[in-house]
HTML snippet that shows the backbone in 3Dmol.js (N, CA, C, O; Angstrom):
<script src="https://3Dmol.org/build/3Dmol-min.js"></script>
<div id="view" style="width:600px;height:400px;position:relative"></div>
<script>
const pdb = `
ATOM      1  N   UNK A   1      -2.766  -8.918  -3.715  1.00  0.00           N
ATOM      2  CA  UNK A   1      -3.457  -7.722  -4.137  1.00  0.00           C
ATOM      3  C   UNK A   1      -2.785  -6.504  -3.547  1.00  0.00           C
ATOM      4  O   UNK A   1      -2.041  -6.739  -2.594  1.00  0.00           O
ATOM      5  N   UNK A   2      -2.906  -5.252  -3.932  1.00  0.00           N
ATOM      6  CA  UNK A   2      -2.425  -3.935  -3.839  1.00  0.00           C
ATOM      7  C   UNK A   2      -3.515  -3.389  -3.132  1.00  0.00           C
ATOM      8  O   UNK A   2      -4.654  -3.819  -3.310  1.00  0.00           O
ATOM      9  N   UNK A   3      -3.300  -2.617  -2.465  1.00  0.00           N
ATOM     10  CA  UNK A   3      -4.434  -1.873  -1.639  1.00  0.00           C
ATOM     11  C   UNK A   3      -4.831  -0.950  -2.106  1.00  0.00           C
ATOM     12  O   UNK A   3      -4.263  -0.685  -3.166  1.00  0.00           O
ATOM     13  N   UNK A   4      -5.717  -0.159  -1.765  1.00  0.00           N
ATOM     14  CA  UNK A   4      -6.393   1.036  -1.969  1.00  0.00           C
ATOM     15  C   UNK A   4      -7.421   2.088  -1.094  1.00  0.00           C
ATOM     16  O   UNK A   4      -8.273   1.928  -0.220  1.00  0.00           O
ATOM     17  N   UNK A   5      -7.018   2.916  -1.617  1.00  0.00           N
ATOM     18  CA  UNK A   5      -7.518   4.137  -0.707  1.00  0.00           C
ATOM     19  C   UNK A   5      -8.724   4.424  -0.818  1.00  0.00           C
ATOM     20  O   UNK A   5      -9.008   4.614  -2.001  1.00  0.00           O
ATOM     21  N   UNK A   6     -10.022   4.611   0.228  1.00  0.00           N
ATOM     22  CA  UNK A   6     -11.593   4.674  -0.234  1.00  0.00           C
ATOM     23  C   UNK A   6     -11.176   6.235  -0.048  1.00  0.00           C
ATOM     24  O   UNK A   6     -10.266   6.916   0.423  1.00  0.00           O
ATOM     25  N   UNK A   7     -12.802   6.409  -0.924  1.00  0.00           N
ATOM     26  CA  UNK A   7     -13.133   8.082  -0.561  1.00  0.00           C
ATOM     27  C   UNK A   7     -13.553   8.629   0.995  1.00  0.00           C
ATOM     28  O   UNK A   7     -14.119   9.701   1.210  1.00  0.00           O
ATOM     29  N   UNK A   8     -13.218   7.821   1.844  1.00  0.00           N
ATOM     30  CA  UNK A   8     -13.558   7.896   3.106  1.00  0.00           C
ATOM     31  C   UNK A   8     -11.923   8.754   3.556  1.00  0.00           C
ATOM     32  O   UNK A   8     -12.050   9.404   4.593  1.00  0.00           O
ATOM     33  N   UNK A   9     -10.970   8.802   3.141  1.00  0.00           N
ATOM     34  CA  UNK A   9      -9.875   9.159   3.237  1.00  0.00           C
ATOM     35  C   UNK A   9     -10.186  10.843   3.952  1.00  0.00           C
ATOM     36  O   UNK A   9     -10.663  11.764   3.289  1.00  0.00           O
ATOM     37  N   UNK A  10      -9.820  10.939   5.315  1.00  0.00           N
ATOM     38  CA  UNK A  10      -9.436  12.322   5.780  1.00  0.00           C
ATOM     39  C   UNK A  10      -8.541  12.986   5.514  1.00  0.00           C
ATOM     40  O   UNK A  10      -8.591  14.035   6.156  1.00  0.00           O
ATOM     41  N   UNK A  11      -7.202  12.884   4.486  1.00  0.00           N
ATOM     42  CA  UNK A  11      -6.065  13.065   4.624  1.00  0.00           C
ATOM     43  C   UNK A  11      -5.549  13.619   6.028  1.00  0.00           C
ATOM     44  O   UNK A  11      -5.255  14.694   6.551  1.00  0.00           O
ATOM     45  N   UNK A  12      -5.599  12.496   6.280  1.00  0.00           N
ATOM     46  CA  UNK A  12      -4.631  12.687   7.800  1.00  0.00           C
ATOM     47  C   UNK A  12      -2.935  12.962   7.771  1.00  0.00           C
ATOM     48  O   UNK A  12      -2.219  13.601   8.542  1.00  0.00           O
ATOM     49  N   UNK A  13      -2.671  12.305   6.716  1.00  0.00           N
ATOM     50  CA  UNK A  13      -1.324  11.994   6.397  1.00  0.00           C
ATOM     51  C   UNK A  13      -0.279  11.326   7.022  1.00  0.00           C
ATOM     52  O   UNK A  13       0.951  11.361   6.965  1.00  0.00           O
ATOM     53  N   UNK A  14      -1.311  10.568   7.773  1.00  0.00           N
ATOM     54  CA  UNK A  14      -0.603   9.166   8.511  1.00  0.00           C
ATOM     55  C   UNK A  14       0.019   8.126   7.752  1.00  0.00           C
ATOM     56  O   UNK A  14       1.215   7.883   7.913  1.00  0.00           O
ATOM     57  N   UNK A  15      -0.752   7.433   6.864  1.00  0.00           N
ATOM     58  CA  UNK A  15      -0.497   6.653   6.071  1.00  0.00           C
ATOM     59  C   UNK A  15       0.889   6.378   5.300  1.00  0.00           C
ATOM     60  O   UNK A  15       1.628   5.400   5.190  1.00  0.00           O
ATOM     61  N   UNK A  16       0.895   7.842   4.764  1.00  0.00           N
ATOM     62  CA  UNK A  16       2.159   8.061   3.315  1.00  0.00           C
ATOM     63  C   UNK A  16       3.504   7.796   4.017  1.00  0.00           C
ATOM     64  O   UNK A  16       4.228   7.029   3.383  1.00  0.00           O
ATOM     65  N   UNK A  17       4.067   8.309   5.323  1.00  0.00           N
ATOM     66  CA  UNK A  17       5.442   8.007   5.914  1.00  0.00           C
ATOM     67  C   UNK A  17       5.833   6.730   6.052  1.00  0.00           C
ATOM     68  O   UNK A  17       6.893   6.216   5.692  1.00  0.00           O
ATOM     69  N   UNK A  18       4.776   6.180   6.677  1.00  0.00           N
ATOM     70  CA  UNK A  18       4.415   4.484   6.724  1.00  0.00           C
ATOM     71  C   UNK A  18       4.533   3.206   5.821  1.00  0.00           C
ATOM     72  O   UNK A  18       4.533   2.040   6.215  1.00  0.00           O
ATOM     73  N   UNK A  19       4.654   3.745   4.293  1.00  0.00           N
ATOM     74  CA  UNK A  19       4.880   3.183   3.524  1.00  0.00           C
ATOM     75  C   UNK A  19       6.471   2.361   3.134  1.00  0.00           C
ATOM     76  O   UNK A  19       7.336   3.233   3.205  1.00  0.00           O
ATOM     77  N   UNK A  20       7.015   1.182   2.806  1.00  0.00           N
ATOM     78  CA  UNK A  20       8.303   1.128   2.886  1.00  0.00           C
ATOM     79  C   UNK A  20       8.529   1.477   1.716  1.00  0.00           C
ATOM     80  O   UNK A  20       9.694   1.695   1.381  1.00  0.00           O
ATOM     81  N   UNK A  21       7.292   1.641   0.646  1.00  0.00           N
ATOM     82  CA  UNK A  21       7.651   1.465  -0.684  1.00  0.00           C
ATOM     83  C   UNK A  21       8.013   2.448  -1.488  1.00  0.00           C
ATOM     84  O   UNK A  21       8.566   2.358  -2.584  1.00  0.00           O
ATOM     85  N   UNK A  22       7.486   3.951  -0.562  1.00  0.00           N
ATOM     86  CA  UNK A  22       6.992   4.639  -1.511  1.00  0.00           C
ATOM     87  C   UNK A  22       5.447   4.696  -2.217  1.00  0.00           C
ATOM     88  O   UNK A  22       5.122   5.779  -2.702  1.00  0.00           O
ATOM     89  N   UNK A  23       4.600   3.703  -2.282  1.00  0.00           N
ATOM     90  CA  UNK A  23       3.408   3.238  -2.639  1.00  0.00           C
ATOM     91  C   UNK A  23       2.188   5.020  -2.813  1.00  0.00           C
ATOM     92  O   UNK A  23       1.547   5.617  -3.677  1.00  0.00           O
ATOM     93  N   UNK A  24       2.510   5.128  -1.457  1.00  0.00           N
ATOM     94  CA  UNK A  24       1.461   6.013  -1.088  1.00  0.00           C
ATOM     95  C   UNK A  24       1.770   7.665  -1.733  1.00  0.00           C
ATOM     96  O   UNK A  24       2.972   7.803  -1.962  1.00  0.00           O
ATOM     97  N   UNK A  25       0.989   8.840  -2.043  1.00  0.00           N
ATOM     98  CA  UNK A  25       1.047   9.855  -2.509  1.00  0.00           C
ATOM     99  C   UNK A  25      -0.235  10.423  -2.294  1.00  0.00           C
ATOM    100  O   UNK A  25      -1.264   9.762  -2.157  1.00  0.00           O
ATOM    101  N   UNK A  26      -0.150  11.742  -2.265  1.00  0.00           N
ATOM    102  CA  UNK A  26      -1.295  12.948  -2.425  1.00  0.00           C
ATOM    103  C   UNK A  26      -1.943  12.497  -3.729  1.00  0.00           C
ATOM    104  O   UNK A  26      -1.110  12.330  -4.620  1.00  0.00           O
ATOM    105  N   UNK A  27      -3.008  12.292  -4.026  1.00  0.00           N
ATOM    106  CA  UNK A  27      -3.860  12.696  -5.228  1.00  0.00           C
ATOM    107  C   UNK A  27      -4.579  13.535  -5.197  1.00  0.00           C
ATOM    108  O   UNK A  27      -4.683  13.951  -4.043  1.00  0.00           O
ATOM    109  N   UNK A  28      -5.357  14.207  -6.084  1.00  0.00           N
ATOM    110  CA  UNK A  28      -6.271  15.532  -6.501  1.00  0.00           C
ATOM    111  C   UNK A  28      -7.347  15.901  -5.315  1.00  0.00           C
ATOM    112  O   UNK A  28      -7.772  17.056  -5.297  1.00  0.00           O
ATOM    113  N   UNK A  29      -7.739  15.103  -4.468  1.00  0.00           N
ATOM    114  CA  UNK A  29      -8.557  14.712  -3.573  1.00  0.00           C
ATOM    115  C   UNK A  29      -7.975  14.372  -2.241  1.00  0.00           C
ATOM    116  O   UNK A  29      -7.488  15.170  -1.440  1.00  0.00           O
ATOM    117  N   UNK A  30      -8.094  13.056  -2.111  1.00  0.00           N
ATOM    118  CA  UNK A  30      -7.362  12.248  -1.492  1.00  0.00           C
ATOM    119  C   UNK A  30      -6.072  11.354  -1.723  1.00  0.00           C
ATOM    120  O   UNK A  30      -5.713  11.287  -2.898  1.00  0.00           O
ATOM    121  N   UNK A  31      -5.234  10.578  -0.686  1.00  0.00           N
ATOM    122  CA  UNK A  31      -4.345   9.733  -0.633  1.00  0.00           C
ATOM    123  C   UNK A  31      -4.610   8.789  -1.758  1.00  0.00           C
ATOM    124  O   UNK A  31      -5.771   8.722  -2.162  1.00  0.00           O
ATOM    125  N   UNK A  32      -3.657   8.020  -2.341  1.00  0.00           N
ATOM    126  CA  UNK A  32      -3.541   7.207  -3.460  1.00  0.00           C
ATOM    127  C   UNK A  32      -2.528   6.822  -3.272  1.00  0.00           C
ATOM    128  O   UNK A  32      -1.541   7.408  -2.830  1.00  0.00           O
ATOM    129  N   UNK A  33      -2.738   5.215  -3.765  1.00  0.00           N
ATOM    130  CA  UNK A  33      -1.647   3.602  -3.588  1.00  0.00           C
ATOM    131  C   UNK A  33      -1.693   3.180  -4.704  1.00  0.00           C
ATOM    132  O   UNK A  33      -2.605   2.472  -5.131  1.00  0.00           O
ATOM    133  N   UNK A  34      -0.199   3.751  -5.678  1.00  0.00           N
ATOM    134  CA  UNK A  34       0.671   2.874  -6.984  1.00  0.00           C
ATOM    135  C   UNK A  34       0.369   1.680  -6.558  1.00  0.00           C
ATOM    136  O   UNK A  34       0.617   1.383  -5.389  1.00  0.00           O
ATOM    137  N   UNK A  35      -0.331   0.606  -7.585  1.00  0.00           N
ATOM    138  CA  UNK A  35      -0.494  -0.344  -7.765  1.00  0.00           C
ATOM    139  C   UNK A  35       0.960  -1.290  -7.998  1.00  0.00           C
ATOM    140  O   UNK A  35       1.071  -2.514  -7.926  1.00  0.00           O
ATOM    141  N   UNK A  36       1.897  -0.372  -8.267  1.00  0.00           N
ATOM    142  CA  UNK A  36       3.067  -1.242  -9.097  1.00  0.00           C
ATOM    143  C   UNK A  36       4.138  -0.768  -8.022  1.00  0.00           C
ATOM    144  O   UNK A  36       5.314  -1.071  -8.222  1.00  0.00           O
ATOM    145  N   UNK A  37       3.728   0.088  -6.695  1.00  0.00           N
ATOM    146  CA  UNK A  37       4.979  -0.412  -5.643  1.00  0.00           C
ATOM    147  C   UNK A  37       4.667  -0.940  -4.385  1.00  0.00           C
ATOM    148  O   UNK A  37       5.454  -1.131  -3.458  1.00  0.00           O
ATOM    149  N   UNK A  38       2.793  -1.286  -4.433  1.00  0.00           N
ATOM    150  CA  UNK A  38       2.299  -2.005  -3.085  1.00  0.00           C
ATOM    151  C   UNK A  38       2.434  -2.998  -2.951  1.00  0.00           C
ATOM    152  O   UNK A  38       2.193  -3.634  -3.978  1.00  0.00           O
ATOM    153  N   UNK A  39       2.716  -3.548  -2.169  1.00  0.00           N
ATOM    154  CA  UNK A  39       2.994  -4.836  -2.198  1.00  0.00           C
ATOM    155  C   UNK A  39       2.844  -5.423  -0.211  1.00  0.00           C
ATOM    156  O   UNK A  39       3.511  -6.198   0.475  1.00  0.00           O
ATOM    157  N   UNK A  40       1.825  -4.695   0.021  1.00  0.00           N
ATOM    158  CA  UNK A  40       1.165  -5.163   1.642  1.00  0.00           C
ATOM    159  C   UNK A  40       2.194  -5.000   2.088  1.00  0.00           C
ATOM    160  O   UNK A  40       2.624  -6.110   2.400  1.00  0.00           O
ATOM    161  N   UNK A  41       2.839  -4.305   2.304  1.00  0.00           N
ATOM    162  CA  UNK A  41       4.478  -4.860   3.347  1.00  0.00           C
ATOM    163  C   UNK A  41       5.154  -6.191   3.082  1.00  0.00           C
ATOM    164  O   UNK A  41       6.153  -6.619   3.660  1.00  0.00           O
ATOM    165  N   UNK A  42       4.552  -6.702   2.249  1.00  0.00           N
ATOM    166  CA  UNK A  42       5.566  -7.953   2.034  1.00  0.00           C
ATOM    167  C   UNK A  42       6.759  -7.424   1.989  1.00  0.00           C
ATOM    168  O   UNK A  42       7.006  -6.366   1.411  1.00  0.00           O
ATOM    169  N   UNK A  43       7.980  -8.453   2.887  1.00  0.00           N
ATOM    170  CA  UNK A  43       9.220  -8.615   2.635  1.00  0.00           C
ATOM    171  C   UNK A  43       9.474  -7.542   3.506  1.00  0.00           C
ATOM    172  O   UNK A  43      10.686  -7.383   3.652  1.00  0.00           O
ATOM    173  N   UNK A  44       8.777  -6.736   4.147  1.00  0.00           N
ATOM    174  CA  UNK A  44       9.178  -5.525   5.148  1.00  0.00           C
ATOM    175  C   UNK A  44       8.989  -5.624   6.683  1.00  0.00           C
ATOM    176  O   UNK A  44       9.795  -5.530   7.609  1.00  0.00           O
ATOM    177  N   UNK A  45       7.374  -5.893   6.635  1.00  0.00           N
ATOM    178  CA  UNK A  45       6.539  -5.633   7.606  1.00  0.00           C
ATOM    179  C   UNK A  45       5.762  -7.637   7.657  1.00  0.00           C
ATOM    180  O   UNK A  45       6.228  -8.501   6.914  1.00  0.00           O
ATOM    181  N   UNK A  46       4.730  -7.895   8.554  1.00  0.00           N
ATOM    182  CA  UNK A  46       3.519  -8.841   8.893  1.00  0.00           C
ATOM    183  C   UNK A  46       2.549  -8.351   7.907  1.00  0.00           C
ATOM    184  O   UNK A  46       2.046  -8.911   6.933  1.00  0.00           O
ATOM    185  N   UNK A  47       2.392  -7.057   8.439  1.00  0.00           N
ATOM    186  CA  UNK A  47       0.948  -6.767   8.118  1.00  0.00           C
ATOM    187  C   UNK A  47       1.392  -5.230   7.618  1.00  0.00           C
ATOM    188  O   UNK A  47       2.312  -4.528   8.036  1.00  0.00           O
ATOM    189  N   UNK A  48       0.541  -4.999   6.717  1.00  0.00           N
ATOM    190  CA  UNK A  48       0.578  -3.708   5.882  1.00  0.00           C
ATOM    191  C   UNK A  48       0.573  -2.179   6.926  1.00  0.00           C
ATOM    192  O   UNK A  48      -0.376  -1.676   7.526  1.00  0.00           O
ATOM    193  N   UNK A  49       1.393  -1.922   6.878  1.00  0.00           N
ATOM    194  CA  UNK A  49       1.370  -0.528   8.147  1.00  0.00           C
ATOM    195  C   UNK A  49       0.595   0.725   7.695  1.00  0.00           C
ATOM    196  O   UNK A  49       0.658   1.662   8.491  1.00  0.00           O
ATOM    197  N   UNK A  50      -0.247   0.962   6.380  1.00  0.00           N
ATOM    198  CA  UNK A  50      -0.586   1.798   6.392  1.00  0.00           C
ATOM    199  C   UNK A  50      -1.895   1.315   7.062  1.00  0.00           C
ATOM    200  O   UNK A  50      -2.280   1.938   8.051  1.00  0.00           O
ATOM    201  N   UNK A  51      -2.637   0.229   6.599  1.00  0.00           N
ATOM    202  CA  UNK A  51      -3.801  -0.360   7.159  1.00  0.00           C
ATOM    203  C   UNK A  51      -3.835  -0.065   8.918  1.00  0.00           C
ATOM    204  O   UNK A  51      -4.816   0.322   9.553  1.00  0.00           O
ATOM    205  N   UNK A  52      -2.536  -0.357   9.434  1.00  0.00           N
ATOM    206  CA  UNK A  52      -2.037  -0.128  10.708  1.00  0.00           C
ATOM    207  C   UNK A  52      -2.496   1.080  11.829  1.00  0.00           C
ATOM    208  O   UNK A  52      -2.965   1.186  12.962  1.00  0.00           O
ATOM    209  N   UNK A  53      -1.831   2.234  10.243  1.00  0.00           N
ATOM    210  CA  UNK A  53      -2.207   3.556  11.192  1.00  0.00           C
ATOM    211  C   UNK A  53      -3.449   4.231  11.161  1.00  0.00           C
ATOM    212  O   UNK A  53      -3.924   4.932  12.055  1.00  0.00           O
ATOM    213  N   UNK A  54      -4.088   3.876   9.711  1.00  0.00           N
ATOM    214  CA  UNK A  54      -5.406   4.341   9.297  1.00  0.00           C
ATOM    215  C   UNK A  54      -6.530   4.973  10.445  1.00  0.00           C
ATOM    216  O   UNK A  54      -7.081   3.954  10.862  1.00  0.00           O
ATOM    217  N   UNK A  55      -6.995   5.871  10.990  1.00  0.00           N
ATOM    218  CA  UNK A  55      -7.736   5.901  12.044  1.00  0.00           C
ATOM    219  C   UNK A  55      -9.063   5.823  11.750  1.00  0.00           C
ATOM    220  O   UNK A  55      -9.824   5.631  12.698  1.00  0.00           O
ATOM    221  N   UNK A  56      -9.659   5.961  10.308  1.00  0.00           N
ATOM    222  CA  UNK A  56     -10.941   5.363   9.770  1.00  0.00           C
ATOM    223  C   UNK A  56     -10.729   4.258   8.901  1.00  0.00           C
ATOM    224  O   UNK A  56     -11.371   4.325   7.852  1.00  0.00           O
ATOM    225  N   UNK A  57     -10.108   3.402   9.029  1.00  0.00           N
ATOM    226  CA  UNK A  57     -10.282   1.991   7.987  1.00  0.00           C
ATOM    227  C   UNK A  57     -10.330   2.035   6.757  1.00  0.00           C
ATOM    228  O   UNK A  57     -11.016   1.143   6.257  1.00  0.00           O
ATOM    229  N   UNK A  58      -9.819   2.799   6.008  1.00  0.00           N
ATOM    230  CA  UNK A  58     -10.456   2.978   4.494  1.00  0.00           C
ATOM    231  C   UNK A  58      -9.253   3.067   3.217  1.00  0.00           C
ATOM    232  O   UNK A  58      -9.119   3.709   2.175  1.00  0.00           O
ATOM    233  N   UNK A  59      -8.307   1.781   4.144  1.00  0.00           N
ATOM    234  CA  UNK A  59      -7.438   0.813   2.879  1.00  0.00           C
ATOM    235  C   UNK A  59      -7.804  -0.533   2.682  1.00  0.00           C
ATOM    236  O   UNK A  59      -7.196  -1.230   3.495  1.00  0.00           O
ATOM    237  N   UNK A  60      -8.285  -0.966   2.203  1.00  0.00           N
ATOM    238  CA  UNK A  60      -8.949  -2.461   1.680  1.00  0.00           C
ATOM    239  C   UNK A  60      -8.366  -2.782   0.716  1.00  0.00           C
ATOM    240  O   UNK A  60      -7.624  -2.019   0.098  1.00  0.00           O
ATOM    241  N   UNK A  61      -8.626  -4.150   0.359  1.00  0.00           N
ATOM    242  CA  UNK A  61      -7.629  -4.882  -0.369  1.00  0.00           C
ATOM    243  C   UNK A  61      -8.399  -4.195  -1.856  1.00  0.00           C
ATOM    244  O   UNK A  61      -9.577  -3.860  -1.976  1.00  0.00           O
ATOM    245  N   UNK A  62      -7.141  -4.118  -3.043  1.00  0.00           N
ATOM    246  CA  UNK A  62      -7.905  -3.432  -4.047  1.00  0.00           C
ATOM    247  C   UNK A  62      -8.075  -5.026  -5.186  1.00  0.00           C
ATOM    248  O   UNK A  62      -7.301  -5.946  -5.452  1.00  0.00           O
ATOM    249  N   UNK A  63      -9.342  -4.725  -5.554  1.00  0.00           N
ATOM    250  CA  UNK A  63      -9.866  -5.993  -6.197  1.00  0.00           C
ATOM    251  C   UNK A  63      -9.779  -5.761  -7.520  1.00  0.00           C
ATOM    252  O   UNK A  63     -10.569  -6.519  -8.085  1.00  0.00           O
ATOM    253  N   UNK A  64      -9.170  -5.042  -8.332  1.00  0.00           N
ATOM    254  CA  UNK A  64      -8.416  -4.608  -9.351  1.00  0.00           C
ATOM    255  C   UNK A  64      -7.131  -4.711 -10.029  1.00  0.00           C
ATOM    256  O   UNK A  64      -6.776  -4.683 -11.207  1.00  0.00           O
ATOM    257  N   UNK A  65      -6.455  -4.861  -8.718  1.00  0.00           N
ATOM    258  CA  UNK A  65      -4.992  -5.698  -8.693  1.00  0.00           C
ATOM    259  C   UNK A  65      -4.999  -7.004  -7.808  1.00  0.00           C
ATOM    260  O   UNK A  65      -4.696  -6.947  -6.616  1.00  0.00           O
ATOM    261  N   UNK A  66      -5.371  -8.242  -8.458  1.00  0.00           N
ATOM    262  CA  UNK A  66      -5.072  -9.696  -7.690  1.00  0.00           C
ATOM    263  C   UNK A  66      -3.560  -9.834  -7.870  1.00  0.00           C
ATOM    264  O   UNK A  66      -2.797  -9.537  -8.790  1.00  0.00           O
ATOM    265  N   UNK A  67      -3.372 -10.473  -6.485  1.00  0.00           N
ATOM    266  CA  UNK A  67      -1.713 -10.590  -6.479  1.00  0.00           C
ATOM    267  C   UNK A  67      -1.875 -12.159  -5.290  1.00  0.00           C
ATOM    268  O   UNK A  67      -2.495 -12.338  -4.241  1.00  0.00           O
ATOM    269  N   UNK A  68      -1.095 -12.918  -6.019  1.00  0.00           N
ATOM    270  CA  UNK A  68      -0.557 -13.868  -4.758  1.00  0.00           C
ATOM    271  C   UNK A  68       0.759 -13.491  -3.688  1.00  0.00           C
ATOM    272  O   UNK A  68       1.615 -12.635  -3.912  1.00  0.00           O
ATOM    273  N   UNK A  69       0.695 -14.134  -2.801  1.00  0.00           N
ATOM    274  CA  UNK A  69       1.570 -13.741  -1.684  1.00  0.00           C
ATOM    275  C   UNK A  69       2.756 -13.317  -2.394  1.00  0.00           C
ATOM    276  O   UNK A  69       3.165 -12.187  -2.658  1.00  0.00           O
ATOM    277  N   UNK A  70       3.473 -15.096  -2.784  1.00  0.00           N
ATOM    278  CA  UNK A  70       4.418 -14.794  -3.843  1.00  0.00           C
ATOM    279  C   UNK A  70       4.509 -13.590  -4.895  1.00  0.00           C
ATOM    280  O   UNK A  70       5.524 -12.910  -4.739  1.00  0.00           O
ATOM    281  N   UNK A  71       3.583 -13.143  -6.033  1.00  0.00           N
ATOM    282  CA  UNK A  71       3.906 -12.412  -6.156  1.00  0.00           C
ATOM    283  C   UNK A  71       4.432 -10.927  -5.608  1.00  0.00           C
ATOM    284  O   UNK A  71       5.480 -10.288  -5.706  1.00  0.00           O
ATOM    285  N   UNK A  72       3.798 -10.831  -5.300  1.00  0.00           N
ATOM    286  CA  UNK A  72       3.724  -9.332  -3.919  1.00  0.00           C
ATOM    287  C   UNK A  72       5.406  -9.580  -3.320  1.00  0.00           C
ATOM    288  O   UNK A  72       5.999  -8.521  -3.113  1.00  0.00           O
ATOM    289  N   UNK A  73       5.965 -10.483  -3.118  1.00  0.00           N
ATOM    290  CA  UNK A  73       7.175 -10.832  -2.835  1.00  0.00           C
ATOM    291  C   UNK A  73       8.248 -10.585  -3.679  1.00  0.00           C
ATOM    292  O   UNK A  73       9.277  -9.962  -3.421  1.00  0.00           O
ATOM    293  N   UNK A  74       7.739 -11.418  -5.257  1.00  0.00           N
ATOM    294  CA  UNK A  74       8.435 -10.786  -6.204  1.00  0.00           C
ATOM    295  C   UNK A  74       8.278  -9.369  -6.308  1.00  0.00           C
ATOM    296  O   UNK A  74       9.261  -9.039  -6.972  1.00  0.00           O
ATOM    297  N   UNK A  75       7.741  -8.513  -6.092  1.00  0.00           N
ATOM    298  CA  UNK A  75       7.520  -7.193  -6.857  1.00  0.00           C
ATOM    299  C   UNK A  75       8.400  -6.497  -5.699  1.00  0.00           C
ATOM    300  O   UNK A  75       9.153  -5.558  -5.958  1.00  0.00           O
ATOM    301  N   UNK A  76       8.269  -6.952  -4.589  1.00  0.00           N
ATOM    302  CA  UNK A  76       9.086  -6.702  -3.178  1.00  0.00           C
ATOM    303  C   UNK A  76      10.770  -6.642  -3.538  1.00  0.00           C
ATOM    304  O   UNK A  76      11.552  -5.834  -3.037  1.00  0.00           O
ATOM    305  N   UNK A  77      11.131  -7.739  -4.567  1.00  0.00           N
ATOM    306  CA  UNK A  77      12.886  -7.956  -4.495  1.00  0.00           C
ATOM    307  C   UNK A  77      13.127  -7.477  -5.869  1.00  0.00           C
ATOM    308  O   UNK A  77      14.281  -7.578  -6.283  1.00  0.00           O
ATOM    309  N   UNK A  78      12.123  -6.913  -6.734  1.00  0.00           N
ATOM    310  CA  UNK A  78      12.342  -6.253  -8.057  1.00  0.00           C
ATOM    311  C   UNK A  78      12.710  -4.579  -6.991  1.00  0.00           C
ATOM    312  O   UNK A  78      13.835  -4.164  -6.714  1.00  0.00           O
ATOM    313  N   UNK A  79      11.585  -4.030  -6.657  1.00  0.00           N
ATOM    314  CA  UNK A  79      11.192  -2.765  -5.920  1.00  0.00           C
ATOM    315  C   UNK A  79      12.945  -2.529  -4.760  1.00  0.00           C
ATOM    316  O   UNK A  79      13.742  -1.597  -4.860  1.00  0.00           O
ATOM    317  N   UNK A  80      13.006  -3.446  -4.014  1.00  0.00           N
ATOM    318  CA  UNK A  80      13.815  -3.351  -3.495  1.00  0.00           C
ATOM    319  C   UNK A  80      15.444  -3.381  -4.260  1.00  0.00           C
ATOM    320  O   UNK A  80      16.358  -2.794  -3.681  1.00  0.00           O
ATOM    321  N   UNK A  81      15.601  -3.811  -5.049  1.00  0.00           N
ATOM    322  CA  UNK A  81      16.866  -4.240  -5.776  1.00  0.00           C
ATOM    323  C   UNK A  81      17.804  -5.770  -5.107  1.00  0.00           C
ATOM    324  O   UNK A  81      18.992  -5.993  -4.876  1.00  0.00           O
ATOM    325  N   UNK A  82      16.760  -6.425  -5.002  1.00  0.00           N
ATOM    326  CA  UNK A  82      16.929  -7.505  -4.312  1.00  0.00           C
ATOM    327  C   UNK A  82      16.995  -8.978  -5.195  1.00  0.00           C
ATOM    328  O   UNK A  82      17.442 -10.076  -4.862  1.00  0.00           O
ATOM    329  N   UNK A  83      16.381  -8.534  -6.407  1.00  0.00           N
ATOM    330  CA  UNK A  83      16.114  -9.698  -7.439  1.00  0.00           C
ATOM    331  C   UNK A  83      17.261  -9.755  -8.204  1.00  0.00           C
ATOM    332  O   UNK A  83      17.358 -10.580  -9.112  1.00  0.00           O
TER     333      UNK A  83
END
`;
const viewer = $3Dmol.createViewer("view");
viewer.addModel(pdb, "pdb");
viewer.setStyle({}, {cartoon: {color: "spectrum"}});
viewer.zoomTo();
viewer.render();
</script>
């Protein structure tokens, strides 16, 4: 799965540097995570680094985009130029 940003979002602007993917961006409001370059840190990181820096918790897994490990891996060596 791809993560996502709650409306709990302070824009701190911790998150967006943190990204390997690119994933993360300003939206109209708050922070927002492209579904089609998240990929949890797979192939980068353990564990997803924006979740990491978050200082209110409010990236959760997005239940809109199901992804298996594997995939998230694939999208990792497409994204990367690795495939």
């Amino acid at each position: 799965m791809s993560l996502m940003i709650t409306d709990e979002c302070i824009n701190c602007d911790v998150c967006e540097p943190e990204c390997p993917n690119n994933a993360i961006s300003q939206g109209e409001e708050i922070y927002v995570i492209d579904p089609n370059l998240c990929t949890q840190c797979v192939g980068h990181y353990d564990e997803p680094q924006c979740q990491q820096v978050c200082p209110v918790d409010c990236i959760p897994l997005d239940p809109s985009h199901p992804e298996t490990q594997e995939e998230l891996y694939q999208k990792y060596l497409v994204i990367s130029g690795k495939a």
